[in-house]
Structure formats: C-alpha cells, structure tokens
Biopython code that builds the backbone (N, CA, C, O; Angstrom):
import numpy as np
from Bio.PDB.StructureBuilder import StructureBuilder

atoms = [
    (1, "UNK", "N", (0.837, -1.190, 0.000)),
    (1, "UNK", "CA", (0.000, 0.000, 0.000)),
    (1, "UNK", "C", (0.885, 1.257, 0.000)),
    (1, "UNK", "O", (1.799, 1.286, 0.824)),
    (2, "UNK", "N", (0.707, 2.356, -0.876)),
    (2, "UNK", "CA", (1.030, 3.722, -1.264)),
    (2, "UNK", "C", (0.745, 4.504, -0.103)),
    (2, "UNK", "O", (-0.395, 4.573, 0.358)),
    (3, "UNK", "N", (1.659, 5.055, 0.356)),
    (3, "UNK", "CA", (1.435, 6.093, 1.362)),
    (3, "UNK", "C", (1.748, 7.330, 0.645)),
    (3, "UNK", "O", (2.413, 7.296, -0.390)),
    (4, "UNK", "N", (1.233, 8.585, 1.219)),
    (4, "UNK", "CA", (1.293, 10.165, 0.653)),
    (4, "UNK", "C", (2.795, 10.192, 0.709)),
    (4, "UNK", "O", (3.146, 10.955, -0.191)),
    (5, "UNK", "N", (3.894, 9.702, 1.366)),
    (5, "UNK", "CA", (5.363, 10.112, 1.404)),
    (5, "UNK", "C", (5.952, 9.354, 0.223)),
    (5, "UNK", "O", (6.988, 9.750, -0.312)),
    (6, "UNK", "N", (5.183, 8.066, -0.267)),
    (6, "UNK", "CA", (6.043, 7.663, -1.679)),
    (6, "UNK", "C", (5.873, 8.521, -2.943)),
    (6, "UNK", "O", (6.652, 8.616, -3.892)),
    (7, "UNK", "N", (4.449, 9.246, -2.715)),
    (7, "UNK", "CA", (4.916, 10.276, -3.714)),
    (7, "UNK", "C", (5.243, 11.615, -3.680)),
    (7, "UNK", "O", (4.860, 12.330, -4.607)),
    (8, "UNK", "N", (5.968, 12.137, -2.655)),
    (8, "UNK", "CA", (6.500, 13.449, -2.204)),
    (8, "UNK", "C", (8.119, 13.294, -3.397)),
    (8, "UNK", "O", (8.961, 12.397, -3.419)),
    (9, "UNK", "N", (8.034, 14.352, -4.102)),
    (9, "UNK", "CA", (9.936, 14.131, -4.220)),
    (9, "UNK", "C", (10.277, 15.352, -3.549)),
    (9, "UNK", "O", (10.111, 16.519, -3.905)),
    (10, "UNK", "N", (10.869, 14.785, -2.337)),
    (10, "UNK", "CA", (11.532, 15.848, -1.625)),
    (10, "UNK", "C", (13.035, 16.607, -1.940)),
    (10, "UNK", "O", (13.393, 17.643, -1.380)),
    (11, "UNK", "N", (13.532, 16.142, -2.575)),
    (11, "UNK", "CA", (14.457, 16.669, -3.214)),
    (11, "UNK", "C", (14.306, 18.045, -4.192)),
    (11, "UNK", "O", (15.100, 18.985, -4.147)),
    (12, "UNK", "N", (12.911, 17.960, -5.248)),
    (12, "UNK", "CA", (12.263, 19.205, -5.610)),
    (12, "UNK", "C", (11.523, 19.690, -4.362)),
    (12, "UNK", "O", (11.192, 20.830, -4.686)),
    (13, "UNK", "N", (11.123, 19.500, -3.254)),
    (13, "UNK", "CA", (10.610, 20.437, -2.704)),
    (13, "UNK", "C", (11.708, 21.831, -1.965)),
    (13, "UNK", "O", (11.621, 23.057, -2.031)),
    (14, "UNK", "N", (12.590, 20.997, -1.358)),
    (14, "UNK", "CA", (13.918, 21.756, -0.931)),
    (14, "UNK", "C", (14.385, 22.749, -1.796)),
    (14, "UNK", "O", (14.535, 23.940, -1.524)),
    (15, "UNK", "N", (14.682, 21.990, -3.216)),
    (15, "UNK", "CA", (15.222, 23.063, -4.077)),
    (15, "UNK", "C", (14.897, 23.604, -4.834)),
    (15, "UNK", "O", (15.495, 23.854, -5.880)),
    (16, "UNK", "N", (13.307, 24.105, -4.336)),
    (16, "UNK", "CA", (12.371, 24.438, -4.610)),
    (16, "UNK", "C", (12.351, 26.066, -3.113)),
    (16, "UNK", "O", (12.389, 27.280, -3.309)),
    (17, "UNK", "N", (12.297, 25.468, -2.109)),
    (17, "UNK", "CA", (12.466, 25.888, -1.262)),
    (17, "UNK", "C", (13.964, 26.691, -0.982)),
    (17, "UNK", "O", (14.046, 27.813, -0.484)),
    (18, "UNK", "N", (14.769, 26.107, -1.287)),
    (18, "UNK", "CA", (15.958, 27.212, -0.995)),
    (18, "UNK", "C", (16.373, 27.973, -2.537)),
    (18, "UNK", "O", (17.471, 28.530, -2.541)),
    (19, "UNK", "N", (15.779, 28.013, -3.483)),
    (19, "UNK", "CA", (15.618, 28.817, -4.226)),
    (19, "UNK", "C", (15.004, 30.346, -3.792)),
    (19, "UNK", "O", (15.440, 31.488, -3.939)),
    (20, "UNK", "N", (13.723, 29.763, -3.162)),
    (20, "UNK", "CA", (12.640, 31.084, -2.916)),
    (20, "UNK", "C", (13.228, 31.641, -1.740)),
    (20, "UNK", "O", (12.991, 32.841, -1.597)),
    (21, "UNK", "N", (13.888, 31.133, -0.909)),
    (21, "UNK", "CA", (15.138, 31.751, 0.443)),
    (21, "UNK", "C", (15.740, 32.158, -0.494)),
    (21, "UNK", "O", (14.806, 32.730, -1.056)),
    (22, "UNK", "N", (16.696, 32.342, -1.208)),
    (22, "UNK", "CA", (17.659, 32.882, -1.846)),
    (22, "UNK", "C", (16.710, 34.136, -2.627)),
    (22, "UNK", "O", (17.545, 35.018, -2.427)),
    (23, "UNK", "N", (16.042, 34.573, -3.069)),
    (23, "UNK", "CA", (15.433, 34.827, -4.181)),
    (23, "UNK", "C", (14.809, 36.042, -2.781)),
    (23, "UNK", "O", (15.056, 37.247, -2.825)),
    (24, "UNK", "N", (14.226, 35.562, -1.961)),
    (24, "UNK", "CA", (13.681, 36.466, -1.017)),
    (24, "UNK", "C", (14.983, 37.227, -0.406)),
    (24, "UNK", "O", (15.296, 38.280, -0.962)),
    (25, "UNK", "N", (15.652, 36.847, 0.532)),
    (25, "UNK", "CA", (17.153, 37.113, 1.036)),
    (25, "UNK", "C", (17.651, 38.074, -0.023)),
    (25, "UNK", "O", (18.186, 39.068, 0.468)),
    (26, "UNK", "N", (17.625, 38.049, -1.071)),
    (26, "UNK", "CA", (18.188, 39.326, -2.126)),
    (26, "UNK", "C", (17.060, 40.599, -2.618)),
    (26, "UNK", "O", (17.404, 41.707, -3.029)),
    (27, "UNK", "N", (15.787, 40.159, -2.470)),
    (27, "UNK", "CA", (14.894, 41.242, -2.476)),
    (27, "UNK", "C", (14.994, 41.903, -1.293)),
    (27, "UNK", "O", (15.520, 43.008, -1.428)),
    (28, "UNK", "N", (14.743, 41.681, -0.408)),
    (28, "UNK", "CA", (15.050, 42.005, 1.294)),
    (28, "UNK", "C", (16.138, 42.804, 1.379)),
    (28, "UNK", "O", (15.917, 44.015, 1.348)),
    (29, "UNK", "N", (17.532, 42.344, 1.502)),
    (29, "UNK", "CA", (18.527, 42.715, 1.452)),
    (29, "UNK", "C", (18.854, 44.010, 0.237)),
    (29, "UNK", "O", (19.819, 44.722, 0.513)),
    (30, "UNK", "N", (18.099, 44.329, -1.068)),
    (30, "UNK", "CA", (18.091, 44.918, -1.998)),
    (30, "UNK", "C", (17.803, 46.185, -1.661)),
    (30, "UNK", "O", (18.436, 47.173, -2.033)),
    (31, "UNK", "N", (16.389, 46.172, -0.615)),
    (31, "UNK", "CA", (15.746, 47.108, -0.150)),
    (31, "UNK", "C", (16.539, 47.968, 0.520)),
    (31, "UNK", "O", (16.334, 49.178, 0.432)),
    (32, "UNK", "N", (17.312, 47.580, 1.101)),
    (32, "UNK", "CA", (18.178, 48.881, 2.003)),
    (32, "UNK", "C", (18.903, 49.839, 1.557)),
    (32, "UNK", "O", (19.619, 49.658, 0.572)),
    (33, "UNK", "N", (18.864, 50.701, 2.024)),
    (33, "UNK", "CA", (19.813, 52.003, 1.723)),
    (33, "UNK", "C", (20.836, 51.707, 1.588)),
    (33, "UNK", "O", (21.098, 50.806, 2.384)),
    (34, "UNK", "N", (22.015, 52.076, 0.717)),
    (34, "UNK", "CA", (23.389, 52.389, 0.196)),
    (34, "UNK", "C", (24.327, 52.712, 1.640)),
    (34, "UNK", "O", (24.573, 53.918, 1.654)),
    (35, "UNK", "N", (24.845, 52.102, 2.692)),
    (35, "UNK", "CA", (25.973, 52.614, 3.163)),
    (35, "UNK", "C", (27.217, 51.291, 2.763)),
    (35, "UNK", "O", (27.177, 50.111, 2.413)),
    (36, "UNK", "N", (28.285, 52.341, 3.067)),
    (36, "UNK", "CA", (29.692, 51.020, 3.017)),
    (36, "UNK", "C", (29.291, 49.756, 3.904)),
    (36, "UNK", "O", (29.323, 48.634, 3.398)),
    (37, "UNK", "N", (28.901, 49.954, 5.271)),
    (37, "UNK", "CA", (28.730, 48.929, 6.264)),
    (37, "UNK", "C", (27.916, 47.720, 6.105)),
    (37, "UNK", "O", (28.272, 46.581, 6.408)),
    (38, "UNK", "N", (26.470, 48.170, 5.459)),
    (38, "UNK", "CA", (25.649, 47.595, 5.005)),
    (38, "UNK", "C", (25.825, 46.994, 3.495)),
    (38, "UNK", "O", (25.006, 46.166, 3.096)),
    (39, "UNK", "N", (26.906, 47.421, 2.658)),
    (39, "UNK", "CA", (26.646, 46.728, 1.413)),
    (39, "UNK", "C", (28.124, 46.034, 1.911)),
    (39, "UNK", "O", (28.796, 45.638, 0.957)),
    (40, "UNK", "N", (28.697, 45.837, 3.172)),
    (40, "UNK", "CA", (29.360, 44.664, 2.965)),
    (40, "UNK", "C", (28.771, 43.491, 3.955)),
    (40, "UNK", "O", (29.324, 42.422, 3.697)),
    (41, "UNK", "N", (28.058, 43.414, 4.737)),
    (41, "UNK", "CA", (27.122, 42.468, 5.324)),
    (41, "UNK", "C", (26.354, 41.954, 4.311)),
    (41, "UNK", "O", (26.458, 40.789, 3.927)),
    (42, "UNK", "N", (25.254, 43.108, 3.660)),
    (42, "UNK", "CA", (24.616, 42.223, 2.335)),
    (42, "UNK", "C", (25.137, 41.380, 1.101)),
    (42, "UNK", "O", (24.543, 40.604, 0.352)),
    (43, "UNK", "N", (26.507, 41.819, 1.152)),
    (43, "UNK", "CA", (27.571, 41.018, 0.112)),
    (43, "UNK", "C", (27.638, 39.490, 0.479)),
    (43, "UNK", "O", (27.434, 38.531, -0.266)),
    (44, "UNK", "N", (27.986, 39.502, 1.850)),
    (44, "UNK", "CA", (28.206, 37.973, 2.268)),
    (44, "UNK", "C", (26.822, 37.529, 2.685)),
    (44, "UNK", "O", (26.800, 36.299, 2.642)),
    (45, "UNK", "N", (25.673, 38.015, 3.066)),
    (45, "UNK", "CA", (24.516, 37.530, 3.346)),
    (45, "UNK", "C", (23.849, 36.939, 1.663)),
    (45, "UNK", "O", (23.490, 35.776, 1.480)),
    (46, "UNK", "N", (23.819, 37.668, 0.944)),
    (46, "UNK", "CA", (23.719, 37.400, -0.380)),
    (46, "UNK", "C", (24.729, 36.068, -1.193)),
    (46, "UNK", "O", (24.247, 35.567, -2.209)),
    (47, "UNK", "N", (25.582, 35.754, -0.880)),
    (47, "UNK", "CA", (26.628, 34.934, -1.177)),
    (47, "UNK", "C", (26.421, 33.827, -0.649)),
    (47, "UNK", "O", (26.678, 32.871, -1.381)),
    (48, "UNK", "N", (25.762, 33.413, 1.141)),
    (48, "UNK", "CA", (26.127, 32.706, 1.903)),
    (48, "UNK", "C", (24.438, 31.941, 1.108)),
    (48, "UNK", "O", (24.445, 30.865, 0.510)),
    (49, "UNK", "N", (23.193, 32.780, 1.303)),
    (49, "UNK", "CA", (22.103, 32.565, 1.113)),
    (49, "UNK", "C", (21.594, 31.468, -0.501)),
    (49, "UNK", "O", (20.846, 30.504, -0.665)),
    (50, "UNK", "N", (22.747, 32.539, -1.670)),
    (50, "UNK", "CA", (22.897, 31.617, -2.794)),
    (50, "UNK", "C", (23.176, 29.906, -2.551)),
    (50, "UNK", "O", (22.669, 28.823, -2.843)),
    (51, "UNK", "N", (24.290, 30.449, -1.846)),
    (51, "UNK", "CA", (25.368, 29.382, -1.695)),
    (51, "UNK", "C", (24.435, 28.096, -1.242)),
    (51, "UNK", "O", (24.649, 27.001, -1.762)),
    (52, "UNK", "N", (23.244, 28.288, -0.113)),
    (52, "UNK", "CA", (22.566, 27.300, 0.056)),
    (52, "UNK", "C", (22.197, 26.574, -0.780)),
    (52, "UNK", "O", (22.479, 25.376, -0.793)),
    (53, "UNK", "N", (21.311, 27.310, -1.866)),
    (53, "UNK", "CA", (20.445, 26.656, -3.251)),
    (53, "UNK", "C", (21.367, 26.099, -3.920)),
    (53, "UNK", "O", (21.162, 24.910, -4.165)),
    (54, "UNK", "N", (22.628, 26.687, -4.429)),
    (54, "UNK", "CA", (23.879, 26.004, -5.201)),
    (54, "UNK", "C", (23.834, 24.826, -4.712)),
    (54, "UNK", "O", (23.226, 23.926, -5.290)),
    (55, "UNK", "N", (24.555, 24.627, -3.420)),
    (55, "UNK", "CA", (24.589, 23.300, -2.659)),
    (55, "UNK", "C", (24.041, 22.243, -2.508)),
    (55, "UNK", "O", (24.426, 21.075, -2.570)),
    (56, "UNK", "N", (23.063, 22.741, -2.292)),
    (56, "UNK", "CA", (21.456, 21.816, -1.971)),
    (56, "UNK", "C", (21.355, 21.053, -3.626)),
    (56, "UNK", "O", (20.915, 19.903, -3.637)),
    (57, "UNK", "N", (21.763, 21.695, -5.010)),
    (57, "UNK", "CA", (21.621, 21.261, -6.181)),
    (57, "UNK", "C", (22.680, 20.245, -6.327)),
    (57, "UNK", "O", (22.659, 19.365, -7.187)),
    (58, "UNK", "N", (23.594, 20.405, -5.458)),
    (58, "UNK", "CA", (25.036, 19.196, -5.592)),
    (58, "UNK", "C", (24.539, 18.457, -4.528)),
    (58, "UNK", "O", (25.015, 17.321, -4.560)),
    (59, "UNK", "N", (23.800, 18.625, -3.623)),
    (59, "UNK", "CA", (23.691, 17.139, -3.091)),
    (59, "UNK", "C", (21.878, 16.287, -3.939)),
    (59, "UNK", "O", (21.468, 15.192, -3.553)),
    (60, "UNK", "N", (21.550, 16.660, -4.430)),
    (60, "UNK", "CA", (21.290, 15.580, -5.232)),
    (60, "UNK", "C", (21.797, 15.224, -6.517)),
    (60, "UNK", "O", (21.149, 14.493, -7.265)),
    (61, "UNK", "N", (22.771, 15.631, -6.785)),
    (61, "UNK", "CA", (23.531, 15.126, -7.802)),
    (61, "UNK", "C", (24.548, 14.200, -7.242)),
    (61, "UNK", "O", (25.128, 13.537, -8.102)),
    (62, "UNK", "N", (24.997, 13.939, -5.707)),
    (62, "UNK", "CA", (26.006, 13.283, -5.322)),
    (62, "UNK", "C", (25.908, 11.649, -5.512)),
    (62, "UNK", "O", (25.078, 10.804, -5.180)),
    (63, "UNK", "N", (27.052, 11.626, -6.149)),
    (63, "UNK", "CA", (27.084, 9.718, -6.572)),
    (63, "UNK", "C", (27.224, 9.186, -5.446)),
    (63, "UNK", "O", (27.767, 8.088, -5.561)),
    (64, "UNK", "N", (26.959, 9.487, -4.294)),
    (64, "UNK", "CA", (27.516, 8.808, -3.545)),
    (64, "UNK", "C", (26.886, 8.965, -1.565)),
    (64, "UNK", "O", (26.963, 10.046, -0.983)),
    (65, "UNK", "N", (26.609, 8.328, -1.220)),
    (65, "UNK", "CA", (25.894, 8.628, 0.427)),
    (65, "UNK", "C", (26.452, 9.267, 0.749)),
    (65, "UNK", "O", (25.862, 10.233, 1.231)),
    (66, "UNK", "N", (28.105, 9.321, 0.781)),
    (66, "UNK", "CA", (29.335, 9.805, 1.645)),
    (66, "UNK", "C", (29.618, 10.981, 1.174)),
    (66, "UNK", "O", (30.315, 11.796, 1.778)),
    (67, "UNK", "N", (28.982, 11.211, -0.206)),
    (67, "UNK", "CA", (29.529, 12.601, -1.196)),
    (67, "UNK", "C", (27.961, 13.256, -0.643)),
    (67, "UNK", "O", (27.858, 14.440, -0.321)),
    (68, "UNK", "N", (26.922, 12.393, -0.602)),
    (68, "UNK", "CA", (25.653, 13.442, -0.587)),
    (68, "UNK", "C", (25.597, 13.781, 1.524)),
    (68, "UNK", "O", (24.576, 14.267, 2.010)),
    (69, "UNK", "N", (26.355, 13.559, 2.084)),
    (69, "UNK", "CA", (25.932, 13.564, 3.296)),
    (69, "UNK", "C", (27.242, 14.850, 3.737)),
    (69, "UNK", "O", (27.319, 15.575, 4.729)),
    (70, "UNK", "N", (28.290, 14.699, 2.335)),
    (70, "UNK", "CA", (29.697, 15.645, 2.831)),
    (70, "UNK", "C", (29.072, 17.193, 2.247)),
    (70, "UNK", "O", (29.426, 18.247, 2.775)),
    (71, "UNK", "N", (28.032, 17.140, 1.007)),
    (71, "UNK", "CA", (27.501, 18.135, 0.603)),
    (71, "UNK", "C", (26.351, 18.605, 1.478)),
    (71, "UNK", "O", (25.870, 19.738, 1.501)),
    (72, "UNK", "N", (26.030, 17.663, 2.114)),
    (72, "UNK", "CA", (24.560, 18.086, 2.496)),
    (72, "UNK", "C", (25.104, 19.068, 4.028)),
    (72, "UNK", "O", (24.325, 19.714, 4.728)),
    (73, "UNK", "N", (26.510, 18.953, 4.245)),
    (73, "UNK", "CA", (27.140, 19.588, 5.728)),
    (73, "UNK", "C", (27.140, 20.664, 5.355)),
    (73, "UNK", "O", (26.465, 21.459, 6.010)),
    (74, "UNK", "N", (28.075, 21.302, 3.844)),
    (74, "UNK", "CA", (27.920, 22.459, 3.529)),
    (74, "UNK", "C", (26.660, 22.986, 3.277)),
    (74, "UNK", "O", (26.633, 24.187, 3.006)),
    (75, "UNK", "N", (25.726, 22.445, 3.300)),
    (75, "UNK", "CA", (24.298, 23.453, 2.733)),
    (75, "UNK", "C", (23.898, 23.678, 4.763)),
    (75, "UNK", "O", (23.418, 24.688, 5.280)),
    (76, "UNK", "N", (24.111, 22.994, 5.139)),
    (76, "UNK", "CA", (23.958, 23.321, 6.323)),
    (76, "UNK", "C", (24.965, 24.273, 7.203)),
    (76, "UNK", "O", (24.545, 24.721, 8.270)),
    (77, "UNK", "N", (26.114, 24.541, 6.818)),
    (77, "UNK", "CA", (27.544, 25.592, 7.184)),
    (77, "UNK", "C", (26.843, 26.459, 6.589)),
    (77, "UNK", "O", (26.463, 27.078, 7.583)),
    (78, "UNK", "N", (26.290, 27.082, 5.567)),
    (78, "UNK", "CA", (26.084, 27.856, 4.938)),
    (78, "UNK", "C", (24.647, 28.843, 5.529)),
    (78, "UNK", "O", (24.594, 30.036, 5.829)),
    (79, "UNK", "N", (23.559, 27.752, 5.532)),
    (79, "UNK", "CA", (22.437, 28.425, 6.249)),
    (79, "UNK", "C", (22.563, 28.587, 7.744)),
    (79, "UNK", "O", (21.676, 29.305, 8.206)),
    (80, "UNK", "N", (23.515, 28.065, 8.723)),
    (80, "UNK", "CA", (23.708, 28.831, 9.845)),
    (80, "UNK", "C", (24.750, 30.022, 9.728)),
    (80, "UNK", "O", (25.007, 30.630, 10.767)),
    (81, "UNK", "N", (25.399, 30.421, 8.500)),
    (81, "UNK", "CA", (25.994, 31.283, 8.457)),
    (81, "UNK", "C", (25.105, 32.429, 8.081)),
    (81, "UNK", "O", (25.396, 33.520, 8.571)),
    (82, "UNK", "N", (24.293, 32.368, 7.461)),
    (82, "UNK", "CA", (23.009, 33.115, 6.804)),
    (82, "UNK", "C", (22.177, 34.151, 7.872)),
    (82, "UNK", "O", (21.187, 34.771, 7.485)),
]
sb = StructureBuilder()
sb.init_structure("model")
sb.init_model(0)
sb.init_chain("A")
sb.init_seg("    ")
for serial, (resi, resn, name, xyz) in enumerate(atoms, 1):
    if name == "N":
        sb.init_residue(resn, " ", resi, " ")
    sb.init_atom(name, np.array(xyz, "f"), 0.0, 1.0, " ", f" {name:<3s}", serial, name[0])
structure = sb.get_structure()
C-alpha cells in the first residue's frame, strides 16, 4: 500500500524551497539604503544565502551517500551562516 510520502519528491521540494530563500534574502537585502557597512554584510549575506540553493543542487547530484551527506554539511555551514 502507497502512502502520501512515496509520492513526495523531496528533493524538488527543498530546491524548490531554498531557491525562494535565496530569491527572497536578495529582495530584502536589496531594499536597504546604500551605506559602506551595510553593502558589505549584504555582500556575504547574499553569497552565503545563494550558496545554500547552489549546494542543496550538488547534493542531489552526489554519486555517492558519503559525497551526498559531505555536501549536504555544507548546505547546512552555509544556512547557519546566513
């Protein structure tokens, strides 16, 4: 018997999901006024935030448990850096 989780692909939902984090995180961040201080926080907030969705796209591409579990650390380094 079929349960609702055999047909979830969670893999599109995530990177689905850290797309629209990334995508929001740069509208947000867009909004603010022009100082030096602030456009170098939004530089790396913007970078770190990408960096999730990038990531998150290499761990389902990883050949490998050990490759998708070493990628899946960085998508997680990344969004507590965020």
């Amino acid at each position: 018997m079929m349960n609702n989780f055999d047909r979830i692909d969670f893999n599109q939902i995530f990177r689905e999901r850290t797309k629209t984090f990334s995508i929001a995180i740069i509208k947000t961040l867009s909004s603010l006024p022009y100082s030096d201080d602030i456009s170098i926080i939004r530089k790396q907030i913007i970078r770190s935030a990408t960096s999730v969705a990038a990531n998150y796209r290499a761990v389902s591409r990883a050949r490998s448990e050990k490759e998708k579990f070493a990628k899946m650390c960085i998508v997680v380094e990344e969004i507590d850096e965020t």
